[in-house]
Structures are given as C-alpha cells and as structure tokens.
N, C-alpha and C positions, 0 to 999 in steps of 0.2 A: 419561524424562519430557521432554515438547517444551517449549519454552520458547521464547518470543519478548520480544527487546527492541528497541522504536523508540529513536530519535535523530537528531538534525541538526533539531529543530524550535527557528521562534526567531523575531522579530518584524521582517520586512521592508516595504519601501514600493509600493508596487504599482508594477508592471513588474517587481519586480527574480526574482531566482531563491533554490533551496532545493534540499537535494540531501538526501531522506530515506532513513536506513538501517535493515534489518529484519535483526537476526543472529538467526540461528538452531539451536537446538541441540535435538538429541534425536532426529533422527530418522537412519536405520543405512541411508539412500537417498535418490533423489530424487522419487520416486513421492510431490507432494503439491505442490497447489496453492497458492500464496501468492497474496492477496487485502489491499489497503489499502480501508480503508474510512476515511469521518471524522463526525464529528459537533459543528455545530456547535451553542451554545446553545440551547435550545427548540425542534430539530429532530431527526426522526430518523437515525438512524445510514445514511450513504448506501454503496456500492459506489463507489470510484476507480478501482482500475484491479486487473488482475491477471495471473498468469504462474505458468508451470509450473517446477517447480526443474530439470526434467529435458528437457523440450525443449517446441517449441511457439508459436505468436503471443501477446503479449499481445493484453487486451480494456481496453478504456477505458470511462470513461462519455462519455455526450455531452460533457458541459460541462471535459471537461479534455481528450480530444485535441486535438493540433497543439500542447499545451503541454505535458504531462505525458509523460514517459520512464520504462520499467521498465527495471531491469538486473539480472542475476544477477553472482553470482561464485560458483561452485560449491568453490571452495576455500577459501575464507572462510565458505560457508555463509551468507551475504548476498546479500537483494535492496536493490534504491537503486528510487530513485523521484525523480527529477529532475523537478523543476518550476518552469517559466519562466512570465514574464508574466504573474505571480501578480494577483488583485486580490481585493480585499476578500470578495468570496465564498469564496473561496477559505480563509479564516480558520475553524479548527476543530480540534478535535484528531482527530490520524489516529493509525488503528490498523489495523497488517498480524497477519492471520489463515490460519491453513494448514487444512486439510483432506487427506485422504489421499484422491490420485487419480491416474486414470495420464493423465490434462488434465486442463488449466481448461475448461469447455467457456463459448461464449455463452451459451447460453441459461441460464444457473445459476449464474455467476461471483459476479453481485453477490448469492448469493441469503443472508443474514445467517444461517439458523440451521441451514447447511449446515457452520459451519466449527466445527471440534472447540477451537482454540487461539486464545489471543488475545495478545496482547500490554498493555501497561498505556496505551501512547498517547504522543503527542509532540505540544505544541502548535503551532501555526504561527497568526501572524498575522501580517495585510496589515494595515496602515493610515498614510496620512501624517500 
C-alpha cells in the first residue's frame, strides 16, 4: 500500500525559507512520479513542482521557479521541496502526489486526476 506523508510546513515571514519533505512508502521501485501540489483557501488545488523518483529534470510552475528546489534521496525514499523567498502567495497547504510512471513528462505533470496517491498536506504560511 503507497502512502505519503508531508512535513516541514509552519509559518514564515516573507523572504524567508522552508524546506518541505514527502516520505514515501510502498512502492518495491522508482518507476513513479512525485508531484507537490497546494491549495490555498477558495482556490483550486494548483501543480508546484515535480520529479521522478528514478531519474530525469524537474518541472516547476511559473510562479515558483528560480525559488522552488526539488530533491530526492532514494534511500530514504524522500523528496524535499526547498523553498526560498517565499511570499504571501505562496501560503496554502501543500500536498505531494505519485503516480506510476517511467517520467514526469511537461505536458501532464501538473495534470490533478492523474495521480493515484495523495498525501494528507502540510501547511505553510507567509505572513508578517
């Protein structure tokens, strides 16, 4: 059974940084795309960023490259999600999502009802 858990969410000032982590368990390979999504109040659920657990480029959205960092660690079975120079848009809870695939591809990363597993979410807010 796949199972995902966020963590590292928690309430910053704008500039500052967050370093979010997705463990993951259940799956017997890395054949499977990790995907962070968030959603903030009265908005739909957006695509942030995403990566393959087995090899490959990350995909960003617009509005978080040049601030937003993916990492794996294959031996842990975690990806991170580093993110700088956070600001108040930025405030929502995020949630990493797998799907089984041999890439992330662009054109389909962010696509929501592609992905099999969810995780429960971690808050993050920006505010001074």
């Amino acid at each position: 059974q796949v199972q995902l858990e966020e963590s590292g969410g928690d309430s910053v000032q704008p500039g500052g940084s967050l370093k979010l982590s997705c463990a993951v368990s259940g799956y017997t390979d890395t054949d499977y795309c990790l995907a962070w999504f968030r959603q903030a109040p009265g908005k739909e659920r957006e695509g942030v960023a995403a990566l393959h657990a087995g090899a490959g480029s990350a995909y960003y959205a617009d509005s978080v490259k040049e601030r937003f960092t993916l990492s794996r660690d294959n031996v842990k079975n975690t990806m991170f999600l580093q993110m700088n120079s956070l600001v108040p848009e930025d405030t929502a809870t995020y949630y990493c999502a797998t799907k089984l695939a041999l890439a992330c591809w662009g054109d389909d990363w962010f696509q929501r009802p592609r992905y099999d597993h969810w995780g429960r979410g971690t808050q993050v807010t920006v505010s001074s």
